[in-house]
C-alpha positions in Angstrom: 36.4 -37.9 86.8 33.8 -35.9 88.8 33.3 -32.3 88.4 33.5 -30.3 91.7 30.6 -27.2 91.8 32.1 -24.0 91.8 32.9 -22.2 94.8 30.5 -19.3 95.9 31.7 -15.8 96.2 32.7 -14.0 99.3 29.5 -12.2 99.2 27.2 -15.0 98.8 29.4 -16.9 101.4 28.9 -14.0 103.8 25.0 -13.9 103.0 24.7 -17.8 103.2 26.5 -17.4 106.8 23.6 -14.4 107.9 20.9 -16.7 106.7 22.3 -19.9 108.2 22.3 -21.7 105.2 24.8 -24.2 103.8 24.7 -25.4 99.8 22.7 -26.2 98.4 19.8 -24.8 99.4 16.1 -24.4 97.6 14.3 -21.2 96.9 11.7 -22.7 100.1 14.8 -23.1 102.4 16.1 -19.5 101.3 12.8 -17.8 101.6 12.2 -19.6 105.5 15.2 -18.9 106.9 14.7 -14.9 105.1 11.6 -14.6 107.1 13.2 -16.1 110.7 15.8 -14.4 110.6 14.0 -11.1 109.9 11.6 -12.3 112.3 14.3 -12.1 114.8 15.8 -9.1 114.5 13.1 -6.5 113.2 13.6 -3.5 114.7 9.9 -3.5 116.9 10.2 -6.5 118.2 13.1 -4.6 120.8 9.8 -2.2 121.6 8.6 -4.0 125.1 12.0 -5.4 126.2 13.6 -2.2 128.2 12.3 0.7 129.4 15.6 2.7 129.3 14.9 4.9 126.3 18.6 5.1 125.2 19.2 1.2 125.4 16.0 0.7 123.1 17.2 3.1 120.4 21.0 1.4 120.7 18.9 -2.4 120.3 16.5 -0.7 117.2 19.3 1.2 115.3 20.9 -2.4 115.6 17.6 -4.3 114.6 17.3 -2.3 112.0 20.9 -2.5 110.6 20.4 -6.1 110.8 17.1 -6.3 108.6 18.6 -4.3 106.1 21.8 -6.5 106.0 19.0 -9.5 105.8 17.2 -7.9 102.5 20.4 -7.3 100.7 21.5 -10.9 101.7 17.9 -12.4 100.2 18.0 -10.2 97.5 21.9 -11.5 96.2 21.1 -15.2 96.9 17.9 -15.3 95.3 18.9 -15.3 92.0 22.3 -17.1 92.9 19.8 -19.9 94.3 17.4 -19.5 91.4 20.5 -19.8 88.7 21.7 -23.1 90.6 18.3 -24.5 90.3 18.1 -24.0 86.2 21.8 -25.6 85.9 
């Protein structure tokens, strides 16, 4: 009889979703898609794309939302990934 691999929680489901990543996943895949996905959404990278001074703070407040949702999501699966790899 095979043994099925535990379901991940709600929060590391959520986090895998953020970082498009499906399981498994390596430490490599985890820390690439971290730094895209940070890429994408960091807060100065909305500094050339509108001159409407309102519009940019709406798209930084968002960017930078976004990157801190990104850290929190690296910094749970990390050791989740890192704890998979040792089992």
């Amino acid at each position: 009889m095979a043994t099925q691999e535990p379901s991940p929680s709600t929060h590391v489901k959520e986090a895998m979703t953020l970082l498009n990543l499906t399981h498994p996943f390596s430490q490599d895949t985890l820390t690439q898609r971290y730094n895209e996905t940070r890429r994408t959404w960091h807060p100065a990278r909305y500094a050339g794309l509108t001159n409407n001074p309102g519009k940019y703070m709406e798209m930084y407040k968002k960017g930078e939302a976004k990157t801190k949702d990104i850290q929190a999501a690296y910094q749970l699966l990390l050791p989740y990934v890192n704890s998979e790899q040792a089992s």
